[in-house]
C-alpha positions in Angstrom: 28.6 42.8 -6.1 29.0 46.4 -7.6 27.2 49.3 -5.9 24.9 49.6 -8.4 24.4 45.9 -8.4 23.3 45.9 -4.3 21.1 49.0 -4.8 19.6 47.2 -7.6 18.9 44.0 -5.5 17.8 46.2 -2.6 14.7 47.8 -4.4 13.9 44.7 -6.1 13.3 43.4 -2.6 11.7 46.6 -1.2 9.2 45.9 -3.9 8.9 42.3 -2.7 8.0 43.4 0.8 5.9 45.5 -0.5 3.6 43.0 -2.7 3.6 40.5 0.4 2.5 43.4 2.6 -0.5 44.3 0.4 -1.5 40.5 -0.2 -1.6 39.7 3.4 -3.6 43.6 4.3 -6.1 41.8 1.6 -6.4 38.8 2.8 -7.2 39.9 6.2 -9.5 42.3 5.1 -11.3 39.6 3.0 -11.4 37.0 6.7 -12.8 39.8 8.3 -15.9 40.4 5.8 -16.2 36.6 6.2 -16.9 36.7 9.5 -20.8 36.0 10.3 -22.9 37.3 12.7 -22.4 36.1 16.5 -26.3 36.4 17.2 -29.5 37.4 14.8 -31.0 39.7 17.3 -28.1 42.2 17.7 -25.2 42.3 15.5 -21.6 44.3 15.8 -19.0 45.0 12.8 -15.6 46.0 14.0 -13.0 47.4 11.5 -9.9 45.9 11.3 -8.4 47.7 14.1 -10.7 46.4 16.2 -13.4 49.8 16.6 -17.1 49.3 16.4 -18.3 50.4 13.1 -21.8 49.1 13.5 -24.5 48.5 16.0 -27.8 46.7 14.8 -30.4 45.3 17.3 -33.5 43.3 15.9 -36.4 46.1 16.4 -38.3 43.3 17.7 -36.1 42.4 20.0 -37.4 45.1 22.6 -40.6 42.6 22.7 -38.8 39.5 23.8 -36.0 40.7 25.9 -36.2 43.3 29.0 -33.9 46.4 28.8 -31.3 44.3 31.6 -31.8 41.0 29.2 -30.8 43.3 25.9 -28.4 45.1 27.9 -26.5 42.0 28.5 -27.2 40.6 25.3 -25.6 43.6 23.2 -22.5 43.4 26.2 -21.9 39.8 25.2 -22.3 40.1 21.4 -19.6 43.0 21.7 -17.3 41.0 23.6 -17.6 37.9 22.1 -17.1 40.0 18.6 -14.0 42.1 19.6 -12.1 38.8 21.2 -12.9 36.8 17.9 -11.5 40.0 16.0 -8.3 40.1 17.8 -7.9 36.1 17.8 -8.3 36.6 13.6 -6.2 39.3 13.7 -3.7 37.4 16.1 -3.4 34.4 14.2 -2.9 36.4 10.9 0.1 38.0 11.8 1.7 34.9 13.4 1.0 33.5 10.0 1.8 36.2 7.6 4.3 38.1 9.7 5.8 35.4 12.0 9.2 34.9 12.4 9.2 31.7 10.1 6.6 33.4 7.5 7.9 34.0 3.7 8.1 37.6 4.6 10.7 37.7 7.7 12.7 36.1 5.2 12.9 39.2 2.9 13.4 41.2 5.6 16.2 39.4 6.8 18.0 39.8 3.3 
């Protein structure tokens, strides 16, 4: 193989890597919007690197819980929210950026 030839091949699979990169940012950004809320009463969004990007508690919900109960409640919901993020998150790259996964093969070219 020429030079020319290897440099060639080389960007072509930069641009591979590249592609299989952005499809798998997507579709991680796309099972993270699919997540549902852990509880109707107080509900927490986290970005994909895992920071809280929203906080909403049921206005009613200062009726039915006491400020300990709501405490607790928001304490869980954050929690519970964060460790599902990071399991997602987890089992994405194992499957998109595993050592068996379509992608560690270009890199391995």
């Amino acid at each position: 193989m020429s030079d020319e030839e290897y440099v060639d091949a080389y960007c072509k699979n930069v641009v591979a890597i590249r592609q299989r990169l952005a499809e798998s940012n997507e579709a991680l950004a796309r099972k993270i919007g699919e997540l549902g809320p852990l509880n109707d009463e107080v509900q927490a969004t986290f970005d994909s690197d895992g920071y809280l990007e929203n906080l909403y508690i049921e206005p009613t919900a200062m009726t039915r819980y006491t400020c300990a109960e709501l405490e607790d409640l928001v304490t869980e919901v954050l929690r519970a929210g964060d460790e599902r993020l990071a399991q997602l998150v987890n089992d994405h790259y194992a499957q998109h950026l595993g050592p068996d996964s379509p992608l560690m093969e270009l890199l391995r070219w």
